[in-house]
C-alpha positions as CSV (number, residue, x, y, z in Angstrom):
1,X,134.7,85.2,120.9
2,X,135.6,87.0,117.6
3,X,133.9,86.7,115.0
4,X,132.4,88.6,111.6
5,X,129.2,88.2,110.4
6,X,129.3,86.8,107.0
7,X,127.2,90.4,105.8
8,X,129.6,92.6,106.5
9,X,132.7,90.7,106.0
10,X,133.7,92.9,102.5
11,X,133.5,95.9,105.1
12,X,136.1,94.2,107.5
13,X,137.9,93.6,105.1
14,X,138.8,96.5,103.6
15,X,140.2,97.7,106.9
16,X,143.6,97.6,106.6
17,X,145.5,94.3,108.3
18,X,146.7,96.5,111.8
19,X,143.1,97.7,112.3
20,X,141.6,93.8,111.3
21,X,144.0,92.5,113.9
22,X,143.3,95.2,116.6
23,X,139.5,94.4,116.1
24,X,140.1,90.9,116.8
25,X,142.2,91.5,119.6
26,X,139.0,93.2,120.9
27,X,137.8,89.7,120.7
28,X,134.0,90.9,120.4
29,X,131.3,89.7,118.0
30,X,130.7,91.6,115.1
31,X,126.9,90.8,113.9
32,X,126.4,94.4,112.5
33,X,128.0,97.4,110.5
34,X,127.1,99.1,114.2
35,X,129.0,96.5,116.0
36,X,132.1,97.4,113.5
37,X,131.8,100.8,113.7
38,X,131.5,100.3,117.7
39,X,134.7,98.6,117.6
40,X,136.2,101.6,115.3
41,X,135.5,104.1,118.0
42,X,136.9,102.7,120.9
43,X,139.9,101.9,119.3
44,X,140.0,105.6,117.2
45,X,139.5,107.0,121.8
46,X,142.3,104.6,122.6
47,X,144.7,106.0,120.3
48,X,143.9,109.5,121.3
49,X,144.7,108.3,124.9
């Protein structure tokens, strides 16, 4: 289930809306800035793929 903790919410959002949407396509909680950044990666190797 997606979802953003309420903490690090200004971070998600300044994401722009393509990366917000990938990252809840991911469909992952995100309780941390870790968790975010996690997120980040994979999609930042997927790209490169």
């Amino acid at each position: 289930m997606f979802y953003v903790n309420p903490i690090i919410k200004p971070q998600f959002d300044s994401l722009s809306p393509e990366l917000q949407k990938a990252i809840s396509e991911k469909n992952v909680p995100l309780n941390s800035l870790n968790d975010l950044i996690k997120v980040l990666e994979e999609i930042a190797n997927e790209e490169e793929e």
